[in-house]
C-alpha positions, 0 to 999 in steps of 0.5 A: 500500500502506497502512502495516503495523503488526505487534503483538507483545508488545513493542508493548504493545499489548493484544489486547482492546479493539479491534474490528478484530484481536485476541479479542472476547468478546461474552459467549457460548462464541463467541470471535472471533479477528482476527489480521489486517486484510488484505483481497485484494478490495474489495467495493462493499458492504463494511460497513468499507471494507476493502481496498487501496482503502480510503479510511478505514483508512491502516493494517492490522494483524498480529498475532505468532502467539505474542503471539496464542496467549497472549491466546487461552489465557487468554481460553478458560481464562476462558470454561471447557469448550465454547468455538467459536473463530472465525477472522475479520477485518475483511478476509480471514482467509487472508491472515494468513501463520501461519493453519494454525498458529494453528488447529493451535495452537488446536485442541489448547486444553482448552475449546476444543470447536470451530473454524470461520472465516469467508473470501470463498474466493479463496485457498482451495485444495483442499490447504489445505482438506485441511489444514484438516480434518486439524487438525479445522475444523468449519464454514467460511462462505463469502462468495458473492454471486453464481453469476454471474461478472460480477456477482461480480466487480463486487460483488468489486471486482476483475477478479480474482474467479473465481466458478468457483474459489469453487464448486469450493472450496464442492463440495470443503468439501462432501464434506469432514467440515468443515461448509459455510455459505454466507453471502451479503449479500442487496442488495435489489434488486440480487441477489435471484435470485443468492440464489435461486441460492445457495439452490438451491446450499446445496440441493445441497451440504447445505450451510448458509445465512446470508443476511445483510442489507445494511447502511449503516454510518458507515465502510462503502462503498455498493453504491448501486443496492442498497435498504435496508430494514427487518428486517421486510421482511428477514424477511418475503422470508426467509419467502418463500424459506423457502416457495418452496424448501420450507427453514428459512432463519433461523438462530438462536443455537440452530442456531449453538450459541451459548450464554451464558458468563461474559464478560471482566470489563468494565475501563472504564464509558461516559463514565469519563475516564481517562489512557492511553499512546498506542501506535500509529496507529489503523485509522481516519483521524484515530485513534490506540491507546491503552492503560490497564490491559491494555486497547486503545482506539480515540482520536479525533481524536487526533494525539498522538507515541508514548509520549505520555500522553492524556486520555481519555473512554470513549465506548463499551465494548459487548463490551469494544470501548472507543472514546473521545476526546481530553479 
């Protein structure tokens, strides 16, 4: 088990600015909400090495559920009317104990028009499901990979996986009022008929479908047989699926609902050099948090003691997610 780090508001430790918990606002009525970094499976294809195999991250991430609920106010008061928050997490997002309350809590927020979530679907439970669309969850995507049982489990990365549970929970959200996507990862190569397969469930439950494509990434884990090609090619199998079962596999930001919005003022520029406090252990090996002006930030190669003022330069800022390294 690695080391847990629980973030209060007594930490100090903002909740923007970070990739891997916490509010990101990529500057659309879609907020995301990351209260936790847990993950119960360890997927060979896992696009950041998530899981309690990991071999990058020696820490994961709690957010307290008060602490979490100030920021999301503010954030959605910012962004105005008509604001989608979206539970989800560089791990699973129902491993995060306080889940049915913060989506409860979250609910009731003026501007906030729609909830949805993002889970692999192994602790999902016909009573949670119920609960769910009680507080109104509007759409769940539900990691599925394969239909068949084996191969899930491989892909899964424990012997743990029932794909039999995943499709059970999958009919029960269908009949629900909750939306269902199925958004599986397509692995050329590897999984092109489970696709076909899960086409063909998404048909039968009226359910969504977000095909995501395999990508290789620095922190990532590589599921080695599978190939990696380029969005051309991407779209030009999506079209083939579209034609063989008569369907409109791309989704754009239009079926989403995704629409521009004034985004969180932007606090730190590329390349500005700054002096932050250092404030707990970073997700990756080798990083440490920072802070500096109600802002969170990811130093590498940082191996400074708490409290400990740094020199810092910022090396990204996309979205507000600020990366930099010691100076």
């Amino acid at each position: 088990m690695n080391q847990i780090i629980r973030i209060t508001k007594e930490s100090g430790i903002p909740l923007v600015g970070l990739v891997f918990i916490g509010c990101i606002d990529r500057g659309t009525n879609l907020l995301q909400i990351r209260p936790t970094s847990f993950c119960n499976l360890n997927c060979t294809f896992c696009s950041v090495d998530s899981g309690a195999y990991s071999t990058t991250h020696p820490v994961s991430y709690e957010v307290e559920i008060n602490y979490l609920m100030q920021w999301v106010k503010e954030i959605v008061e910012y962004k105005g009317p008509g604001v989608e928050a979206n539970f989800d997490s560089v791990g699973e997002i129902l491993t995060y104990p306080n889940f049915l309350q913060l989506v409860e809590e979250t609910v009731k927020l003026e501007n906030v028009s729609k909830i949805s979530m993002q889970t692999n679907g192994t602790l999902l439970s016909k009573n949670n499901i119920d609960k769910l669309e009680k507080l109104g969850m509007g759409q769940i995507n539900l990691s599925i990979n394969s239909l068949n049982n084996e191969k899930a489990k491989l892909f899964s990365g424990t012997q743990d996986y029932d794909v039999q549970h995943i499709l059970e929970m999958a009919e029960i959200i269908s009949k629900s009022k909750i939306q269902l996507l199925l958004a599986p990862v397509f692995m050329p190569g590897v999984n092109d008929s489970d696709i076909e397969d899960i086409i063909q469930l998404a048909q039968k439950l009226n359910a969504k479908l977000g095909i995501q494509k395999y990508e290789i990434y620095k922190y990532g884990r590589q599921h080695k047989p599978a190939k990696h090609i380029n969005w051309w090619k991407f779209y030009k199998q999506i079209e083939q699926w579209e034609k063989k079962y008569n369907t409109r596999l791309k989704l754009t930001v239009e079926d989403m609902r995704i629409e521009k919005r004034k985004r969180l003022p932007q606090i730190f520029e590329k390349g500005e050099k700054i002096t932050v406090e250092v404030k707990a252990p970073g997700w990756v090996k080798g990083q440490m948090i920072g802070v500096s002006k109600n802002r969170a930030i990811s130093i590498n190669n940082c191996k400074r003691n708490m409290n400990d003022k740094v020199n810092v330069k910022i090396l990204e800022n996309k979205n507000e997610i600020y990366l930099a390294e010691e100076i």
